[in-house]
C-alpha positions as protocol buffer text, in pm:
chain_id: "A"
residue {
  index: 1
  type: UNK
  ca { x: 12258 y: 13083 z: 1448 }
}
residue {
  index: 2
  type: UNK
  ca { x: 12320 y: 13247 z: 1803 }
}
residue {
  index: 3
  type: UNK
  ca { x: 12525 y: 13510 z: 1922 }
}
residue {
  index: 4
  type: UNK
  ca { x: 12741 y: 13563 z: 2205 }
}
residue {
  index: 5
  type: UNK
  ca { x: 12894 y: 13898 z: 2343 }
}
residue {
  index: 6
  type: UNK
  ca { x: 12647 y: 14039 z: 2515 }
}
residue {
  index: 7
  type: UNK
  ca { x: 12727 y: 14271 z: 2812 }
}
residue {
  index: 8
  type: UNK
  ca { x: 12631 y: 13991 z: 3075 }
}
residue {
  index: 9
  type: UNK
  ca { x: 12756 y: 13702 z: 2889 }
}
residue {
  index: 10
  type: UNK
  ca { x: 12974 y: 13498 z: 3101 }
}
residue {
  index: 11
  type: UNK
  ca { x: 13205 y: 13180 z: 3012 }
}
residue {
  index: 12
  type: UNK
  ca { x: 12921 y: 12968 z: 3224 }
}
residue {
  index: 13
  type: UNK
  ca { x: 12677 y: 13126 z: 2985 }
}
residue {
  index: 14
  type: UNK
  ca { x: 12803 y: 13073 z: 2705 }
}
residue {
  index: 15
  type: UNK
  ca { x: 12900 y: 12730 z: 2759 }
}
residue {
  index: 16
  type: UNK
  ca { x: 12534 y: 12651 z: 2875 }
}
residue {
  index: 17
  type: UNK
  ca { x: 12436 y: 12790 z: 2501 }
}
residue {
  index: 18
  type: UNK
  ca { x: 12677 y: 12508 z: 2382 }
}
residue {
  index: 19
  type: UNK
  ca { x: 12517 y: 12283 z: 2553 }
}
residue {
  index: 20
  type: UNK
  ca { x: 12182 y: 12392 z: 2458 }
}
residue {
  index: 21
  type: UNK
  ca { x: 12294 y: 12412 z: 2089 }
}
residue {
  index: 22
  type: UNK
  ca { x: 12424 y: 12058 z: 2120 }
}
residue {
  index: 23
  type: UNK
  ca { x: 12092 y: 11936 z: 2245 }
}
residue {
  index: 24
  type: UNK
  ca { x: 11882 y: 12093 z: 1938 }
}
residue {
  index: 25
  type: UNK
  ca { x: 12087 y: 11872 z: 1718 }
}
residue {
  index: 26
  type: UNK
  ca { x: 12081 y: 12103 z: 1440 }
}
residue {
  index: 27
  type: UNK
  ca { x: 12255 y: 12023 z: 1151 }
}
residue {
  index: 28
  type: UNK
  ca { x: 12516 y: 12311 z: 1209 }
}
residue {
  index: 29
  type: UNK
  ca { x: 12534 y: 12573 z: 1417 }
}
residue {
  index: 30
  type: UNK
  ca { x: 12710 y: 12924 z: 1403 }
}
residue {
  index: 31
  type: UNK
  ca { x: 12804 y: 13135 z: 1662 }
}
residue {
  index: 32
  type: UNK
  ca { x: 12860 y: 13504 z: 1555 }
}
residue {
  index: 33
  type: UNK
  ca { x: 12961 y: 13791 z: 1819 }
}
residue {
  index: 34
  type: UNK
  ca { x: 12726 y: 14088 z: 1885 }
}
residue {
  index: 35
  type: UNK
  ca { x: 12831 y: 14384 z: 1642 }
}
residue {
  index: 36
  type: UNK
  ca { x: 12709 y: 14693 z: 1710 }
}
residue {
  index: 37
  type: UNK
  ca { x: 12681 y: 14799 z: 1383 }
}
residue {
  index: 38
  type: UNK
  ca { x: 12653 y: 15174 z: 1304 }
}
residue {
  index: 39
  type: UNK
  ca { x: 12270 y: 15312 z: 1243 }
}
residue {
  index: 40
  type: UNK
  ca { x: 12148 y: 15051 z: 1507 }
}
residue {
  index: 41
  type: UNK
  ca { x: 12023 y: 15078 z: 1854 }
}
residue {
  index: 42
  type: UNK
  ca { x: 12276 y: 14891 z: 1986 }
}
residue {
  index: 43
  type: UNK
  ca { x: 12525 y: 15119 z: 1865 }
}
residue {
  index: 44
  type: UNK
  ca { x: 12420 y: 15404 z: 1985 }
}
residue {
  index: 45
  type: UNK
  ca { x: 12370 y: 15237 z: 2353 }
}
residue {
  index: 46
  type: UNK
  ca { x: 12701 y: 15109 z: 2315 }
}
residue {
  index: 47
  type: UNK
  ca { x: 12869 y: 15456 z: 2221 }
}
residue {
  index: 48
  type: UNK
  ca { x: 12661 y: 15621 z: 2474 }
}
residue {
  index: 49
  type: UNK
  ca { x: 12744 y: 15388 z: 2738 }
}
residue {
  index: 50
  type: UNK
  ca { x: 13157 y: 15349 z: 2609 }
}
residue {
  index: 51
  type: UNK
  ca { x: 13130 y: 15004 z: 2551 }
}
residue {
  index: 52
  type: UNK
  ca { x: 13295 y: 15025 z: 2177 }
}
residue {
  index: 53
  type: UNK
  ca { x: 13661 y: 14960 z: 2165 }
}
residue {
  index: 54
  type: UNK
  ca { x: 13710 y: 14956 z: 1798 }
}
residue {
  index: 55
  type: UNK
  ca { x: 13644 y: 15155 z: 1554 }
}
residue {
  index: 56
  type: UNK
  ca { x: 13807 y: 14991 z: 1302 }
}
residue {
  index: 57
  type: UNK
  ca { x: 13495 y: 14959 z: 1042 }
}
residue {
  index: 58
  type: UNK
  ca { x: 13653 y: 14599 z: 883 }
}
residue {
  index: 59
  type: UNK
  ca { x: 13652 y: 14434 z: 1211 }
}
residue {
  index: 60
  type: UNK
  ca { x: 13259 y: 14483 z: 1235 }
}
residue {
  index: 61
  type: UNK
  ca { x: 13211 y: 14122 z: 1049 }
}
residue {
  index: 62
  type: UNK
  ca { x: 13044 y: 13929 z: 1370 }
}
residue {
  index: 63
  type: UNK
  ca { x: 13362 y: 13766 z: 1406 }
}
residue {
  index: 64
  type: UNK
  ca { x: 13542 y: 13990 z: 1628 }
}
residue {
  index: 65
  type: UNK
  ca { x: 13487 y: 14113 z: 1955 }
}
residue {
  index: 66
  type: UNK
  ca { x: 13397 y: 14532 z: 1867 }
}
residue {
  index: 67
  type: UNK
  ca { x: 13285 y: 14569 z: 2284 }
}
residue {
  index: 68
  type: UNK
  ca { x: 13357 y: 14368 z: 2584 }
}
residue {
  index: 69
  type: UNK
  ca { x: 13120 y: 14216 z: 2807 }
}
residue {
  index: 70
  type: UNK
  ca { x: 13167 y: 14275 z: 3192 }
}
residue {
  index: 71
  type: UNK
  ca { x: 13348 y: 13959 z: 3293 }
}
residue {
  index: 72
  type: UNK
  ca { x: 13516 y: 13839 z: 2970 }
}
């Protein structure tokens, strides 16, 4: 499993995790998006630092995209 979203992710970087994935070899691979999920550090960085866009408490599923990162 790896995840993707964090602040200084970039489309270069996450391709290069592709490509690292892809040379593991693993059986399967999943990709899940940093969720700041409420209670954790990251959440409270994230709120202190206005990086949460929603607040909608379904979306928090690693699936979609809760806080930007700062080129994507």
């Amino acid at each position: 499993m790896f995840i993707i979203g964090e602040p200084k992710d970039t489309t270069e970087s996450i391709r290069k995790l592709r490509v690292f994935a892809d040379e593991l070899d693993p059986d399967f691979v999943i990709f899940a998006v940093l969720t700041p999920f409420p209670g954790t550090v990251l959440y409270e960085n994230a709120l202190k630092k206005g990086w949460i866009e929603d607040f909608n408490w379904s979306n928090y599923d690693m699936i979609h995209a809760i806080m930007p990162t700062e080129s994507l």
